[in-house]
Backbone as a chain_set.jsonl record, in Angstrom:
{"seq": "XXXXXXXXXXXXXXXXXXXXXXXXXXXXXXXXXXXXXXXXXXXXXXXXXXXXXXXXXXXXXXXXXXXXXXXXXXXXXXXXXXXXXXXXXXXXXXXXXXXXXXXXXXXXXXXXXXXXXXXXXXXXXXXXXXXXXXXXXXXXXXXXXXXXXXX", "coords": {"N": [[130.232, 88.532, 85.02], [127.234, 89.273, 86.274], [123.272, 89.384, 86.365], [120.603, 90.75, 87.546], [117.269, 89.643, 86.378], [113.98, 90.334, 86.112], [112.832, 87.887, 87.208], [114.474, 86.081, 86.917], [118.343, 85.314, 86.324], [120.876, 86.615, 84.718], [123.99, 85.933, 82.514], [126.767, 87.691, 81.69], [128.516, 86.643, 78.935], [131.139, 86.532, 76.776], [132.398, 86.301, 73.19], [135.104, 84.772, 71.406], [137.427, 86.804, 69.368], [138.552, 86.86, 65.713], [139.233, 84.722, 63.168], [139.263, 81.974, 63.24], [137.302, 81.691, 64.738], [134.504, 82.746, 63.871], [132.696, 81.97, 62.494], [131.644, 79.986, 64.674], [129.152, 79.34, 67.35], [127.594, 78.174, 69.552], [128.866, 76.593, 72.093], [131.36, 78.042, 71.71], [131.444, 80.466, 73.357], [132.806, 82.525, 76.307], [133.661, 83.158, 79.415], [134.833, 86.798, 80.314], [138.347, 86.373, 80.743], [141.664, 85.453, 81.594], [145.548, 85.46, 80.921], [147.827, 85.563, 84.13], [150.409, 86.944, 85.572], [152.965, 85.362, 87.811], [153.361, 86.98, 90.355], [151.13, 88.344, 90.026], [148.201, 88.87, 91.928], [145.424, 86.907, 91.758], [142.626, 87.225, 91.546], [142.883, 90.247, 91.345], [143.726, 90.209, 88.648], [142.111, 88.796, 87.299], [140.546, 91.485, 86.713], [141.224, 93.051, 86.14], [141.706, 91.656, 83.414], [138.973, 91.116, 82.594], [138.24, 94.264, 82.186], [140.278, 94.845, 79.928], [139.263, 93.159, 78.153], [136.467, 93.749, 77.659], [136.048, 96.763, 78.112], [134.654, 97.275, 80.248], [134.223, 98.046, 83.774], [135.221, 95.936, 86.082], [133.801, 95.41, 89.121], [132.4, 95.338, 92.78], [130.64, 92.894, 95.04], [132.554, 90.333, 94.737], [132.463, 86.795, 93.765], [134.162, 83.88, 94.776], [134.167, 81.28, 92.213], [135.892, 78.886, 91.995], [138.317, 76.999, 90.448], [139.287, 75.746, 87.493], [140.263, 73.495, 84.655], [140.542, 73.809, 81.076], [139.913, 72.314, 78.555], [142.03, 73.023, 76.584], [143.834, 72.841, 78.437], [144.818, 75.237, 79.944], [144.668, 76.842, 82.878], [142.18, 77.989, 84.293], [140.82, 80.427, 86.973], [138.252, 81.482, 88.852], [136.004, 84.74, 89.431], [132.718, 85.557, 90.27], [130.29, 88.38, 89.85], [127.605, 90.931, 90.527], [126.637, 92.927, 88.095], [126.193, 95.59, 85.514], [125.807, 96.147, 82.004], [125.848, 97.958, 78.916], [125.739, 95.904, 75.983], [126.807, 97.129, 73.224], [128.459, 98.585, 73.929], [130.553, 98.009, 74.262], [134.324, 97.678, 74.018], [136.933, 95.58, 73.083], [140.319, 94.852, 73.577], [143.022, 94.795, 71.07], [144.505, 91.619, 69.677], [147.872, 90.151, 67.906], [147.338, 87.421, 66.034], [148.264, 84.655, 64.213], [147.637, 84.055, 61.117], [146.234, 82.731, 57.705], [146.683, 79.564, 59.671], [150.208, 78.788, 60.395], [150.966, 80.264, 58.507], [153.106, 82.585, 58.859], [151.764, 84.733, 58.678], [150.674, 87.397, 60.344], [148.189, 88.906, 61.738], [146.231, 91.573, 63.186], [144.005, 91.154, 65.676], [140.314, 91.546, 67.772], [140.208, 90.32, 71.094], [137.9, 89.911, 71.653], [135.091, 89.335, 70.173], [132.454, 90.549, 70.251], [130.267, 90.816, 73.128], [127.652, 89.063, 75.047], [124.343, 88.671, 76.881], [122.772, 86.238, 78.391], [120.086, 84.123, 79.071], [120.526, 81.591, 81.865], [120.037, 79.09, 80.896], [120.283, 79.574, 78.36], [123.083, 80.529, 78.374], [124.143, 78.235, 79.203], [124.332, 76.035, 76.673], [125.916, 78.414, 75.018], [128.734, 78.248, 76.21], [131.599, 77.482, 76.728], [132.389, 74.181, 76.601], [134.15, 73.143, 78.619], [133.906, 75.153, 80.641], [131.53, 75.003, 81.28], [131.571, 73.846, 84.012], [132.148, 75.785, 85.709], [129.691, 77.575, 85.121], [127.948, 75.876, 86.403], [128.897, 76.18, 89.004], [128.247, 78.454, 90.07], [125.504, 78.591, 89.441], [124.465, 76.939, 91.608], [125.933, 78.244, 93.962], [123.824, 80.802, 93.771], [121.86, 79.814, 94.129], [120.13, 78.849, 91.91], [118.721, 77.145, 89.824], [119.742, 74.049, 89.094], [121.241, 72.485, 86.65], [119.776, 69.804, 86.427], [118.067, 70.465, 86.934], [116.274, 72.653, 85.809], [116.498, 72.986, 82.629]], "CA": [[129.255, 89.489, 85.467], [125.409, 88.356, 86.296], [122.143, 90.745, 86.609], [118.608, 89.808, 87.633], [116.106, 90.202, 85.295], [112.954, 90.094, 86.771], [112.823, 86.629, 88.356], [115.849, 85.355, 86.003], [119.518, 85.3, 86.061], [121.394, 86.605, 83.172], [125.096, 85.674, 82.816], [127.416, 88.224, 80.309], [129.818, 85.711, 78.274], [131.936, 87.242, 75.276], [132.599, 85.716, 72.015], [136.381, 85.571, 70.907], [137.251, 87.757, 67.945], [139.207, 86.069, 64.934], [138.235, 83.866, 61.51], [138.38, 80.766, 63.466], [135.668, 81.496, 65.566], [134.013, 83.814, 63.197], [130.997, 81.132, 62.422], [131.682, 79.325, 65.524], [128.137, 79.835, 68.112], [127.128, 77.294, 70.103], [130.25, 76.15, 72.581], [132.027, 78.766, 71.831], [131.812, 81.327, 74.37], [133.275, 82.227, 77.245], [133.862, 84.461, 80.286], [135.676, 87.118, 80.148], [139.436, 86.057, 81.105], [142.86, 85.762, 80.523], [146.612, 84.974, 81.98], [148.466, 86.806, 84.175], [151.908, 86.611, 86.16], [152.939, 84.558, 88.957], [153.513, 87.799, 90.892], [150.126, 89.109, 90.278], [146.723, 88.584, 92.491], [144.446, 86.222, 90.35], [141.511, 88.366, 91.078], [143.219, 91.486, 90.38], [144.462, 89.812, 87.394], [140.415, 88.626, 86.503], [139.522, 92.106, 87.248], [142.247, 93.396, 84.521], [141.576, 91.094, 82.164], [137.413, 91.931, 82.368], [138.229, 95.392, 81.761], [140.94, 94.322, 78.864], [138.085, 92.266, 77.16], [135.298, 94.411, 77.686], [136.139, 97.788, 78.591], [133.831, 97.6, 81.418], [134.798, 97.922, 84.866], [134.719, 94.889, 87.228], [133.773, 96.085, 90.679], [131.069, 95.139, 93.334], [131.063, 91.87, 95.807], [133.539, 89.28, 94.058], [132.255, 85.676, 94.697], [134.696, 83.09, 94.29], [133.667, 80.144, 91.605], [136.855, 78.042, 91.957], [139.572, 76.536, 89.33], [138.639, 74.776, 86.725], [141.037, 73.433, 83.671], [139.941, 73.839, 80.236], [140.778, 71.024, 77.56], [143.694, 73.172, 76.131], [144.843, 72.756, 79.671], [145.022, 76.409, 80.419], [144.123, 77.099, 83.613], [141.252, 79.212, 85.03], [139.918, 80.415, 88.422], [136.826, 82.962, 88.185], [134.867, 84.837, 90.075], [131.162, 86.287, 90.003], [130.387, 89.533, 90.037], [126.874, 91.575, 89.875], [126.375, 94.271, 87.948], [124.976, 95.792, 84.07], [126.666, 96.631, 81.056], [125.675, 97.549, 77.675], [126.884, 95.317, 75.099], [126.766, 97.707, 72.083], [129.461, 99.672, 74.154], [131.778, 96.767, 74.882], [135.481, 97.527, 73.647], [137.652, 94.81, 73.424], [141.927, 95.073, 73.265], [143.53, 93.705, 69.792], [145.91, 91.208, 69.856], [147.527, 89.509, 67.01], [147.527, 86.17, 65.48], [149.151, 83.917, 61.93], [146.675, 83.704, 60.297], [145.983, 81.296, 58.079], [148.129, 78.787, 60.58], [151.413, 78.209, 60.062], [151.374, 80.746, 57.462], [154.024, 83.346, 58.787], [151.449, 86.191, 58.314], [150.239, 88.456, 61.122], [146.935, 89.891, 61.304], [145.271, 92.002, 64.457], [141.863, 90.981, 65.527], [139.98, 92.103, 68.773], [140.509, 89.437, 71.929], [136.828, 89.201, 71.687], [134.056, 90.562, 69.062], [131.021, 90.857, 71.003], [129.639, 90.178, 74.261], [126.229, 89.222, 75.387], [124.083, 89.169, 78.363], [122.208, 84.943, 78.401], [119.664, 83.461, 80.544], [121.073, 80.241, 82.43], [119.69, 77.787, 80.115], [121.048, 79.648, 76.905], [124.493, 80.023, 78.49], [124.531, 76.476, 79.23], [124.353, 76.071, 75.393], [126.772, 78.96, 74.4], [129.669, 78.523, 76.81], [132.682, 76.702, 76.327], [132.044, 72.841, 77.406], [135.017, 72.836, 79.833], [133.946, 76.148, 81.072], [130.461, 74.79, 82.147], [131.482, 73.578, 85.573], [132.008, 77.37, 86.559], [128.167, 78.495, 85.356], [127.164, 75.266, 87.31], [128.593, 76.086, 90.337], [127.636, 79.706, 89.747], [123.852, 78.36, 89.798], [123.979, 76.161, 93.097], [125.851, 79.614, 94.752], [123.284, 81.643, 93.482], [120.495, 79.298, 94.401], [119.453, 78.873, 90.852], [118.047, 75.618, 89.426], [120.72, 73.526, 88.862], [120.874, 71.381, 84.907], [119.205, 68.491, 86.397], [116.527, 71.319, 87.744], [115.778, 73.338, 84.999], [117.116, 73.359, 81.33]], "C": [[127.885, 88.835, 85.336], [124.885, 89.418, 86.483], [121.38, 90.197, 87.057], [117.712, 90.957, 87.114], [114.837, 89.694, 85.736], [113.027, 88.706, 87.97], [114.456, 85.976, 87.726], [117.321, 85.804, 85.873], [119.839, 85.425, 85.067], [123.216, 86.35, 83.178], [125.665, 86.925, 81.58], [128.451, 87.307, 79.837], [130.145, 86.871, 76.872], [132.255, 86.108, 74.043], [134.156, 86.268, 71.334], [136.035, 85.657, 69.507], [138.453, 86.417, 66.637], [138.609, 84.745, 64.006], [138.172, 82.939, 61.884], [137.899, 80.565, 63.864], [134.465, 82.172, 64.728], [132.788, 82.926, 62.93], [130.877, 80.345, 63.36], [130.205, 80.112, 66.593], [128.471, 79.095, 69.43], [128.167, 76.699, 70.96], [131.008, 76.532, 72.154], [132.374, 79.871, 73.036], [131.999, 81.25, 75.351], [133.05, 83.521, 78.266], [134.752, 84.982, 80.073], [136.811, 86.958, 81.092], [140.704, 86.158, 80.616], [144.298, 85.391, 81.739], [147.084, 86.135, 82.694], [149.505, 86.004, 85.222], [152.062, 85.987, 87.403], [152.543, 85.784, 90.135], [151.829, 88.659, 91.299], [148.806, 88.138, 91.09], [145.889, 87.605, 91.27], [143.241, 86.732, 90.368], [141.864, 89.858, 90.846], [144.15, 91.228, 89.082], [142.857, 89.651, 86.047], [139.946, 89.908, 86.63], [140.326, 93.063, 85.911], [141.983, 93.285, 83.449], [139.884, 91.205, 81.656], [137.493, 93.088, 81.481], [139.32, 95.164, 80.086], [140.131, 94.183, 77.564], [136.86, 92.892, 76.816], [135.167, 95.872, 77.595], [135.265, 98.462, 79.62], [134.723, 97.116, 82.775], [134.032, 96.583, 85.818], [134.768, 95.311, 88.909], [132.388, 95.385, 91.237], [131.805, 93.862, 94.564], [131.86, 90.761, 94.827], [133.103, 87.755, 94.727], [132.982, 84.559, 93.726], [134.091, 81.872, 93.865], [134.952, 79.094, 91.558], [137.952, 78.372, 90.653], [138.838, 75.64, 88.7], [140.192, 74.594, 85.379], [140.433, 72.881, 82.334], [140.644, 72.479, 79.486], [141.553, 71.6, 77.14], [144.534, 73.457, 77.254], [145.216, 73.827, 80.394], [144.237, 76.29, 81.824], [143.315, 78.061, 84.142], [140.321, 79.123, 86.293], [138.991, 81.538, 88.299], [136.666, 83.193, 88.978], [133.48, 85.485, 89.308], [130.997, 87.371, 90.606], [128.928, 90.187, 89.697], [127.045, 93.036, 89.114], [126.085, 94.123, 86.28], [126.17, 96.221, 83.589], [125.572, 96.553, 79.876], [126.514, 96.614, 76.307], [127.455, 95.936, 73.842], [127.705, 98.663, 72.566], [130.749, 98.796, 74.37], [133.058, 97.417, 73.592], [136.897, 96.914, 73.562], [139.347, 95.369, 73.015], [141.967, 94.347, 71.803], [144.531, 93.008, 70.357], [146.434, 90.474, 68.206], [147.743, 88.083, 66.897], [148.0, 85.944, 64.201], [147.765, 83.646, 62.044], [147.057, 83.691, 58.226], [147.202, 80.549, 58.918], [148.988, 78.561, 59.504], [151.918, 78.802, 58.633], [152.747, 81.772, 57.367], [153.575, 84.594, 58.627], [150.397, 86.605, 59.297], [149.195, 88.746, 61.295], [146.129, 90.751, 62.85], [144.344, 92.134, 64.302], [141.937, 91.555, 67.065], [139.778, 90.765, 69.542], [138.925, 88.747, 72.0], [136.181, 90.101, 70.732], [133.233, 91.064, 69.245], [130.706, 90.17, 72.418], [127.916, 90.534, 74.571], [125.928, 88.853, 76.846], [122.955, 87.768, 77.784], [121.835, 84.643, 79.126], [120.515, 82.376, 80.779], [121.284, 79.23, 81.591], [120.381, 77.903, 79.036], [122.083, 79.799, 76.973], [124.812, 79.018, 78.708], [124.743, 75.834, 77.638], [126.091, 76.573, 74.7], [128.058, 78.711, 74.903], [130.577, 77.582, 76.292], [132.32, 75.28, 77.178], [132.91, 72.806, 78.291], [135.093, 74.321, 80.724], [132.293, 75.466, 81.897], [130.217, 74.915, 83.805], [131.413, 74.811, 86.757], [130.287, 77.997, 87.054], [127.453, 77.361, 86.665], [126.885, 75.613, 88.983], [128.248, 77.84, 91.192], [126.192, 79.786, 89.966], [124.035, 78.044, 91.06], [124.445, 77.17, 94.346], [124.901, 80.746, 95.134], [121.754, 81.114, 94.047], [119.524, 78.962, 93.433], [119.582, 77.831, 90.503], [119.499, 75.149, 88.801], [120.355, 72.528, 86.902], [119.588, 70.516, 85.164], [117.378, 69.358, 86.739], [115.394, 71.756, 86.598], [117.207, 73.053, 83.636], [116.509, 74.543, 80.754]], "O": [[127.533, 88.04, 84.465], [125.537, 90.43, 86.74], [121.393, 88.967, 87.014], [117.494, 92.163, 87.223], [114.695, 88.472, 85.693], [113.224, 88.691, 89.185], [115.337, 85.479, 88.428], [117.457, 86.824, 85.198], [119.416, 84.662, 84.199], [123.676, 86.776, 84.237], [124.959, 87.049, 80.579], [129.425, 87.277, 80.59], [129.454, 87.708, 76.291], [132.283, 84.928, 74.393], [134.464, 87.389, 70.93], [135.181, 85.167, 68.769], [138.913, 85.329, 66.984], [137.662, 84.01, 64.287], [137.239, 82.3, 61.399], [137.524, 79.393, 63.892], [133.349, 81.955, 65.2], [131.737, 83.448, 63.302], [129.865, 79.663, 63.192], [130.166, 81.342, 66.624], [129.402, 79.358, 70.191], [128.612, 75.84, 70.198], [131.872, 75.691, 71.902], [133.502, 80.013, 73.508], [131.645, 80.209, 75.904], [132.455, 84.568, 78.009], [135.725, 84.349, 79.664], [136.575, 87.3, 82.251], [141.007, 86.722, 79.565], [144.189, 85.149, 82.942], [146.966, 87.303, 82.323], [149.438, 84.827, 85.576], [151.098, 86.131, 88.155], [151.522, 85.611, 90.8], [151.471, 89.272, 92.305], [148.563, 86.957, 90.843], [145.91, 87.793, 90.053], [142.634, 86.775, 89.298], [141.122, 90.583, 90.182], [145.069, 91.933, 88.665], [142.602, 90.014, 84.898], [138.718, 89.87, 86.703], [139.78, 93.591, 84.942], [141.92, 94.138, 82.565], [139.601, 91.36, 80.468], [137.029, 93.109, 80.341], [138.69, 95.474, 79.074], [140.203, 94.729, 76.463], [136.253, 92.61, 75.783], [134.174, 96.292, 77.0], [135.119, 99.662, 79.852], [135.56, 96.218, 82.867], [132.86, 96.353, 86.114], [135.755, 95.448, 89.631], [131.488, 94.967, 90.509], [132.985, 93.82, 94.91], [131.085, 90.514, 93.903], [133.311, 87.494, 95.912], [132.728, 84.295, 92.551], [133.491, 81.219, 94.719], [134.686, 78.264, 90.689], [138.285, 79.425, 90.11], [137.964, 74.906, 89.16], [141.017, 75.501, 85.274], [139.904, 71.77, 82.299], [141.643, 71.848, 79.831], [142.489, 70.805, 77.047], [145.597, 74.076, 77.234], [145.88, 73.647, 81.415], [143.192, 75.639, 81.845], [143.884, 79.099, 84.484], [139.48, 78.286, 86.617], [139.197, 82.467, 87.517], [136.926, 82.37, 89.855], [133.315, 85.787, 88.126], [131.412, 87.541, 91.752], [128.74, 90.115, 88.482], [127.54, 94.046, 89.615], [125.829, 93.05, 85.732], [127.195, 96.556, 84.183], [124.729, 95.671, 79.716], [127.659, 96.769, 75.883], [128.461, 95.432, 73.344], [127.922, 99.623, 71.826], [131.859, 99.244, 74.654], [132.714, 97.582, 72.422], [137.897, 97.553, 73.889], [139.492, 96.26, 72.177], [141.141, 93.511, 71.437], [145.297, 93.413, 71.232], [145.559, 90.262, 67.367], [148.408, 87.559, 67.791], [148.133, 86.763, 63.292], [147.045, 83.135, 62.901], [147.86, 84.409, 57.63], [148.389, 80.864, 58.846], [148.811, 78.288, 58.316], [152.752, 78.33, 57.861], [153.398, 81.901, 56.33], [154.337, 85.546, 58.462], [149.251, 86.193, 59.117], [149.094, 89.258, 60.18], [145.348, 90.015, 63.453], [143.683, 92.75, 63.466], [142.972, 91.926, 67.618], [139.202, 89.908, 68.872], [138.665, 87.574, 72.27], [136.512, 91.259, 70.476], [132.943, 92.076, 68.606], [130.964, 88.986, 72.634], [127.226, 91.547, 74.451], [126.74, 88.732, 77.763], [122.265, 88.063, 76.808], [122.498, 84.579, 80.161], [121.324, 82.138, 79.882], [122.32, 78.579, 81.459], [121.022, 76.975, 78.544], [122.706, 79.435, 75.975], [125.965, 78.722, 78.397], [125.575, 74.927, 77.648], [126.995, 75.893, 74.215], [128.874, 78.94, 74.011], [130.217, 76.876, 75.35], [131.994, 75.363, 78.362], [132.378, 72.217, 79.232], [136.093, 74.625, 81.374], [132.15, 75.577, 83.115], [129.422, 75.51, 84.532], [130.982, 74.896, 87.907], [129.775, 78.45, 88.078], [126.716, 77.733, 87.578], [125.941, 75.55, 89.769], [128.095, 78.185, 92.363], [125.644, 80.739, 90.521], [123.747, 78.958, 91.832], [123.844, 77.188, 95.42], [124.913, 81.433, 96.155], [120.783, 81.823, 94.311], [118.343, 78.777, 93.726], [120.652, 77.298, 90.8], [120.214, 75.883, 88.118], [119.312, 72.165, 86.359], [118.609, 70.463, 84.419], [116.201, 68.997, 86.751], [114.215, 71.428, 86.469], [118.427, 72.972, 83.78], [116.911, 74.981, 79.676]]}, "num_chains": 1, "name": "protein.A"}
């Protein structure tokens, strides 16, 4: 999801939930996403998994940002989407995890803990490094200063 804020682009990224991100900032976050079945649409799968993560509805023009593959190899295709949300209303799904690894013991956390709303420059910062290539090509769609343009 993106907004415009006066002259400026804001991107919303989420922050997953769970103790091993729990002091993690800075190249951590991400868009909201997630898998879904051979059978299903991959944007009505991203439009699922938004609402999943956020409890906000994904609706409006849908502009496709490609495929990209993260370093744990998962695959993700996005799109872009305008529109507003508060973040202090965001409700993410639980899921669970072992925690500590490889311990054998259970625990349910929330898929994400918080989501925020980042100019360009400071999601270039927060996002996941193998998630970048999305906001990039998210700017040069959008018409917005590209890295080499603006930091």
């Amino acid at each position: 999801m993106y907004r415009r804020r006066e002259a400026e682009l804001e991107v919303f990224l989420v922050h997953p939930g769970g103790p091993f991100w729990a002091k993690k900032d800075d190249g951590a976050w991400s868009i909201p996403k997630g898998e879904y079945e051979e059978e299903e649409e991959a944007l009505d799968a991203a439009r699922r998994e938004f609402h999943e993560e956020t409890g906000f509805t994904a609706e409006g023009v849908f502009h496709d940002l490609g495929t990209i593959k993260q370093l744990n190899g998962k695959i993700v295709t996005a799109w872009a989407f305008e529109g507003n949300c508060d973040p202090a209303h965001m409700k993410s799904n639980l899921c669970q995890i072992e925690w500590p690894p490889r311990s054998k013991h259970l625990i349910e956390i929330p898929e994400v803990d918080r989501g925020s709303w980042f100019s360009i420059a400071e999601a270039r910062q927060r996002i996941l490094k193998s998630q970048q290539p999305l906001l990039e090509f998210f700017c040069r769609e959008a018409g917005f200063a590209t890295r080499t343009d603006r930091s």
